[in-house]
Every structure is written in structure tokens, then in C-alpha cells.
C-alpha atoms as one frame of an Amber mdcrd trajectory, in Angstrom:
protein
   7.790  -8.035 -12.282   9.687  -8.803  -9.086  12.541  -7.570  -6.869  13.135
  -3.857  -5.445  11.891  -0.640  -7.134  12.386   3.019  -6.032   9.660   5.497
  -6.417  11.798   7.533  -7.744  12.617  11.405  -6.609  12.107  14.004  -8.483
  15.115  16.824  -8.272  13.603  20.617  -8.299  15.353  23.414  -9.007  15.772
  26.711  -6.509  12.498  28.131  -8.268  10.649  25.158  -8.375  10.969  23.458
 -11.830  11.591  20.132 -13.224  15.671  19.952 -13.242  16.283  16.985 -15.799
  19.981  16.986 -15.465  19.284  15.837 -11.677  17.004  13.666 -13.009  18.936
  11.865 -15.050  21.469  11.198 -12.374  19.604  10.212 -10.047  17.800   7.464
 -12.441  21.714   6.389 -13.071  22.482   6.641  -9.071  19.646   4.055  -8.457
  20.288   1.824 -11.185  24.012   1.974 -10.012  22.488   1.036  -6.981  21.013
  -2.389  -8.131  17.113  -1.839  -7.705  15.120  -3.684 -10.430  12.884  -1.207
 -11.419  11.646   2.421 -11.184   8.674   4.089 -10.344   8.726   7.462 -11.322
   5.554  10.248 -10.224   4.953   8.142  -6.723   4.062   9.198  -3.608   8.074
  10.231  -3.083   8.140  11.970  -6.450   6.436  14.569  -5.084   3.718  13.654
  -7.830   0.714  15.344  -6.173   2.858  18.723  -7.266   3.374  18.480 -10.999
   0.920  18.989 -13.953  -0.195  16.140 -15.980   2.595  17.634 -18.437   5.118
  17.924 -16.075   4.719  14.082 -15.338   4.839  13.261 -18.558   7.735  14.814
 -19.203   9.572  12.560 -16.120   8.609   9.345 -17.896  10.130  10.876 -20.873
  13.309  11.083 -19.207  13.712   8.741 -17.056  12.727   6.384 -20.079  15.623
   7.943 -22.141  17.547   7.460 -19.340  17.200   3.509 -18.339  16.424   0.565
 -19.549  14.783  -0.944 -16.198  11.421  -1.670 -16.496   9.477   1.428 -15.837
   6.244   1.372 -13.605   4.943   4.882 -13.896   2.148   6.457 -11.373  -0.477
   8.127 -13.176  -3.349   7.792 -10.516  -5.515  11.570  -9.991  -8.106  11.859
  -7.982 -10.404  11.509 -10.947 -11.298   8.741 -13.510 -10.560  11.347 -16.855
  -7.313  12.859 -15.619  -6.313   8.992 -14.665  -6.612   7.682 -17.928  -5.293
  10.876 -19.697  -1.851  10.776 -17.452  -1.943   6.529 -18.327  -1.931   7.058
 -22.039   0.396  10.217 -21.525   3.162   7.433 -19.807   2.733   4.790 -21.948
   3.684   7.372 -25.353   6.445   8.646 -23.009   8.194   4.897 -22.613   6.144
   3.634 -19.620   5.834  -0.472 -19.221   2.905  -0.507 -16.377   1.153   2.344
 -14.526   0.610   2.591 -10.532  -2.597   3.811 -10.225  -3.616   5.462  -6.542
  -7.306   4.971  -5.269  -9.217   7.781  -5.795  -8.847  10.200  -3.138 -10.199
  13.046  -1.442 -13.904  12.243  -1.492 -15.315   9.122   0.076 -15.990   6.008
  -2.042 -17.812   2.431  -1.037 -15.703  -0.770  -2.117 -17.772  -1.372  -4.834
 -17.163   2.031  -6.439 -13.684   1.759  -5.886 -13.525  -1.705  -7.838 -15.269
  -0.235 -10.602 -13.058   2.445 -10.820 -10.236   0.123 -11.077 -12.261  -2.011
 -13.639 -12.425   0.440 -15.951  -9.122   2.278 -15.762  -8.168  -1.238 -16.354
 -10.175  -1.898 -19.133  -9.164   1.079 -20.607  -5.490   1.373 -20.086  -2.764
   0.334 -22.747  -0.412  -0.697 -19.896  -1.035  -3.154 -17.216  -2.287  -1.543
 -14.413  -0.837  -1.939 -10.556  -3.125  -0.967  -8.155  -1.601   1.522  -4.967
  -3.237   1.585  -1.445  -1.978   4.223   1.032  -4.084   5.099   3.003  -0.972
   7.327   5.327  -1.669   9.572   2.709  -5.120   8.820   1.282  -7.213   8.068
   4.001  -8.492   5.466   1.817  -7.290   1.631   2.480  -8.610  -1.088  -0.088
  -9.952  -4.230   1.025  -8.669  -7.123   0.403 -11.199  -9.160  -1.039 -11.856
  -5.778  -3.436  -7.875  -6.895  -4.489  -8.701 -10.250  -4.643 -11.383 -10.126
  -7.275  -9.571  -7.396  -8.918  -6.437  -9.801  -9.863  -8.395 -11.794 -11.817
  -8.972  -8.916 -14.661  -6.635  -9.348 -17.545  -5.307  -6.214 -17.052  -4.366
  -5.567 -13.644  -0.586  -6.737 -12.988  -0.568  -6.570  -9.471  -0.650  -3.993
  -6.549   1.834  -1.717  -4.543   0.306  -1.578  -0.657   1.901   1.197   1.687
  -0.232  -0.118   4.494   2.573  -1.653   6.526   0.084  -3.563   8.429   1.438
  -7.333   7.654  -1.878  -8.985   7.982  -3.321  -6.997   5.404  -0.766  -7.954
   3.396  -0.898 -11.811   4.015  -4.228 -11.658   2.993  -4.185 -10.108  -0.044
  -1.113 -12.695  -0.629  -3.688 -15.599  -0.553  -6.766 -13.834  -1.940  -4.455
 -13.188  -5.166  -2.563 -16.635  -5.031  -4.864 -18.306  -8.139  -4.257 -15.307
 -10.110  -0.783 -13.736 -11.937  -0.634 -10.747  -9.669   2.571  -8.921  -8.360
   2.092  -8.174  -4.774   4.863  -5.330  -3.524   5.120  -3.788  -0.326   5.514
  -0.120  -0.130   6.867   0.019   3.506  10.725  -0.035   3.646  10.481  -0.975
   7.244   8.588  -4.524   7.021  10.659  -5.757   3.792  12.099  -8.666   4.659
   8.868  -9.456   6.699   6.676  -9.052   3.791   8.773 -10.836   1.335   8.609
 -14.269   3.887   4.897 -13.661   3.744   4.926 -14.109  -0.475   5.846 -10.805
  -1.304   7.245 -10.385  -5.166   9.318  -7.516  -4.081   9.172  -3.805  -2.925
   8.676   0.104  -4.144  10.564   1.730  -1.407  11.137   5.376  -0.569  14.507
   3.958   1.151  15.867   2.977  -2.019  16.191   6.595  -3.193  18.563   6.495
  -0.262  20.279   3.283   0.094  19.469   1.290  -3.047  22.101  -0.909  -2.398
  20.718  -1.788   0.997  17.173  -2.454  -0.038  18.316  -4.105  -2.842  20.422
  -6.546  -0.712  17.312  -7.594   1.662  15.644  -8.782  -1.562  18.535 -10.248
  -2.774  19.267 -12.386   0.933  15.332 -13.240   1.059  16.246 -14.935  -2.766
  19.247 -17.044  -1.735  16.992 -18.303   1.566  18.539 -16.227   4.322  15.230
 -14.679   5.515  16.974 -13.907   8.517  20.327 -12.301   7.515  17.327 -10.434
   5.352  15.336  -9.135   8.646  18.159  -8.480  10.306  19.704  -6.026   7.650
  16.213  -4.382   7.743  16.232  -3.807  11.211  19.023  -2.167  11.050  17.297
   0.146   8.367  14.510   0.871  10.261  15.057   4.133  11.578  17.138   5.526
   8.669  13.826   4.368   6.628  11.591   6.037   9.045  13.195   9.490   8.788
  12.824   9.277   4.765   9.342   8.689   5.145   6.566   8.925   8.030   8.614
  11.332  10.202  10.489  13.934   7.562   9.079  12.600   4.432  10.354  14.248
   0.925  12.645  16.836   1.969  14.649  14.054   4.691  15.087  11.982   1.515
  16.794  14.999  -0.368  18.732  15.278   2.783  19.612  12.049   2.838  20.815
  11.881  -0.752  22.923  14.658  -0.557  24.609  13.569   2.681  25.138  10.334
   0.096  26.629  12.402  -2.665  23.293  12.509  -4.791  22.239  15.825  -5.598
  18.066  14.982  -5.735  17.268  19.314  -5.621  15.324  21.162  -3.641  11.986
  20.156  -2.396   8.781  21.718  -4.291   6.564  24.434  -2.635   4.576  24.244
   0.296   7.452  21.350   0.868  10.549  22.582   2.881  14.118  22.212   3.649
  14.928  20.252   6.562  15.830  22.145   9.233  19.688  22.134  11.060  18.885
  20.145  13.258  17.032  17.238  11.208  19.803  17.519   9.106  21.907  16.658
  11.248  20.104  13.659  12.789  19.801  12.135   9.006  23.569  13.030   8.459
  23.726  10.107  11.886  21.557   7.650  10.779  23.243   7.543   7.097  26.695
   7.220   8.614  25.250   4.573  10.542  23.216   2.577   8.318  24.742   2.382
   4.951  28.039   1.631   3.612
């Protein structure tokens, strides 16, 4: 798999349930938009909210929706629940899972690779592994990825480090091996593309898909610096969708876009006026 995914929103309704009409056009809006492939129940999709069930019931529809590959994220906290939400989204149309490193307590490299081992071993997809530590507190090491491409089962690995070295190195630990390497920071694209990147799951591309999409699509034809350039100038529109306002900026974004993605799901908030209005800026600013 290569090119520019989109871990994809998830639209709530006013009382906080799944609103699959939303869904569905925001699945359409990105595809419209030219990404590759999507990644529903990420780290945008407001996964860490919804029941095993309720992300099931995503892959369902955004399945039924598209055919773009589909990379779902089924990682918990916990070896059972993982493999249980794995087979869960490959039933419900999944092609590969992104699975998260375990989270919450605090594991040694060697009991994170044997995690992965045996999720791996286990799971009826290929498995992607998904390092980000923002969120985690939990950042996997390089030569852990390096011995981990070489299981028959693991496809390759999302990393939402945006730390560039890291990435290089994981690049040329995994080079021998068939192994997808994607960043997961919309703001060092085009940078981690020239360093041997296969491509990108970006929270921007819920909010400019076209955008992202074109930075891939300039780093293909050998402009790597047309490509920088036009993610330079994405930088701070991609900022606000992520580190700074996170889930509810990107529903502000969308709208400001003419995307309805919902309402953001409790203890999540609306943006306030006044962020609002700074994202209403940067979108006039940075997209078409």
C-alpha cells in the first residue's frame, strides 16, 4: 500500500451517537478528495471513545461505502480486546488493521515485540504497526520495527513521531523487508516521503484531501521541492487540526469546508468563537 490515507473522522450526533449518514459522506468527501486509502477508528476517529461494537459498525460502513483499500485501527490497550476488534474489522470489510502499542501501563521493548508477534500471528489481516507516543507516551524503537518487518504478517507501520531521524532509521532498518513505512505527521510529508516514505495517514486530509494528496502526488513526478513547499504552506492549517485543537478544530475545519463531520464526542468540545475563527483564516488561506 502506498500514497495518502486519512484517518478518517467519525461524525457524532448532538447526543453523542454514531451518525452514519455523516459518515457516509464524509468517506465520499475524502475519496472525492483523491486520498488512496482510509483509515477508519484512528487516533482522529475519536476511536479511544467508541465500544468495540461501535467500531465495528464504522468499518461496516465505511466498507459499504468505498472501495479504497481500507486500513482499519483495532489496537486496545490489551492483547484480547486487540485481537477481538481485528477479527471484528476484517468480517466488517477491513483489508489491514493499524494496531496502536499497548498503552497506559509501561512495557520493555521486548514485551512490546512480542505483543506485536502475536497479534500478528494471530490476525487474519496484515497488521501495520502505529507509534504515537503524543498520545501514548510510548515510542517504539526502531530496531524493535526493524526485526518486526521481517514477520510474514506485519505490512508495515504508521509513525506519528514527527521526529525525521526516527523515521530514516526505521526506513533502512526495514529496507530488506516488504514493509510500508507511512508518516503520521501532516507537517513533515514531503520531508518524510524524500527520506523513503511509502506515503502518509494524515489528520490534514480529513481537511484538505486534495492538498495532501497533491504533496504525494508532486514527490511521485520528482518535484520534491514544489512538494515541501506546498507543505509548508500547510503547516499551520495542519497544526491547528492536530497538536494545538485536535478533533473538534478538524470538525471546524470541515464545516468551514462544507463537510458536515458532527459534533465532537464527550469529554471532547466545540471549539470555541474565537478558535473558530482562527481555523475559518487558515482554511481560507491554505486550501483552494
Amino acid at each position: 500500500m502506498y500514497g495518502t490515507g486519512v484517518p478518517l473522522i467519525t461524525p457524532f450526533d448532538a447526543d453523542g451517537d454514531l451518525d452514519e449518514k455523516r459518515l457516509r459522506e464524509v468517506t465520499r468527501w475524502v475519496e472525492d478528495g483523491g486520498v488512496d486509502f482510509v483509515v477508519p477508528c484512528g487516533s482522529n476517529s475519536e476511536a479511544e471513545l467508541m465500544s468495540v461494537e461501535e467500531r465495528t459498525r464504522v468499518v461496516e460502513v465505511v466498507a459499504d461505502e468505498t472501495d479504497l483499500p481500507i486500513v482499519a485501527g483495532t489496537g486496545h490497550p490489551g492483547l484480547k480486546e486487540t485481537l477481538r476488534q481485528t477479527e471484528l474489522a476484517d468480517e466488517a470489510g477491513a483489508d489491514a488493521a493499524l494496531v496502536v502499542t499497548p498503552f497506559y501501563y509501561e512495557y520493555d521493548d521486548d514485551e512490546l515485540e512480542a505483543y506485536y508477534r502475536e497479534v500478528a500471528d494471530e490476525s487474519p489481516i496484515p497488521v501495520y504497526l502505529y507509534s504515537v507516543p503524543a498520545y501514548t507516551g510510548v515510542a517504539l524503537d526502531p530496531e524493535v520495527v526493524g526485526r518486526l518487518a521481517g514477520h510474514d504478517n506485519v505490512a508495515g507501520m504508521k509513525d506519528s513521531s514527527g521526529d525525521i531521524e526516527r523515521f530514516q532509521r526505521e526506513r533502512r532498518l526495514t529496507d530488506d523487508e516488504e514493509f510500508d513505512l507511512f508518516v503520521g505527521s501532516g507537517s513533515v510529508y514531503a520531508h518524510a516521503l524524500a527520506s523513503g516514505g511509502d506515503g502518509g495517514i494524515l489528520g490534514l486530509a480529513n481537511v484538505a484531501p486534495e492538498r495532501a494528496s497533491e504533496i504525494f502526488k508532486l514527490h511521485q513526478a520528482g518535484d520534491d521541492t514544489a512538494a515541501r513547499q506546498l507543505n509548508a504552506e500547510l503547516v499551520e492549517l495542519n497544526r491547528a487540526v492536530t497538536s494545538r485543537f485536535g478533533v473538534p478544530g478538524a470538525k471546524a475545519a470541515m464545516a468551514e469546508r462544507g463537510v458536515d463531520a458532527g459534533h465532537p464526542r464527550k469529554p471532547h468540545r466545540e471549539v470555541s468563537d474565537d478558535v473558530r475563527e482562527e481555523i475559518v483564516e487558515l482554511v481560507e488561506a491554505m486550501t483552494p
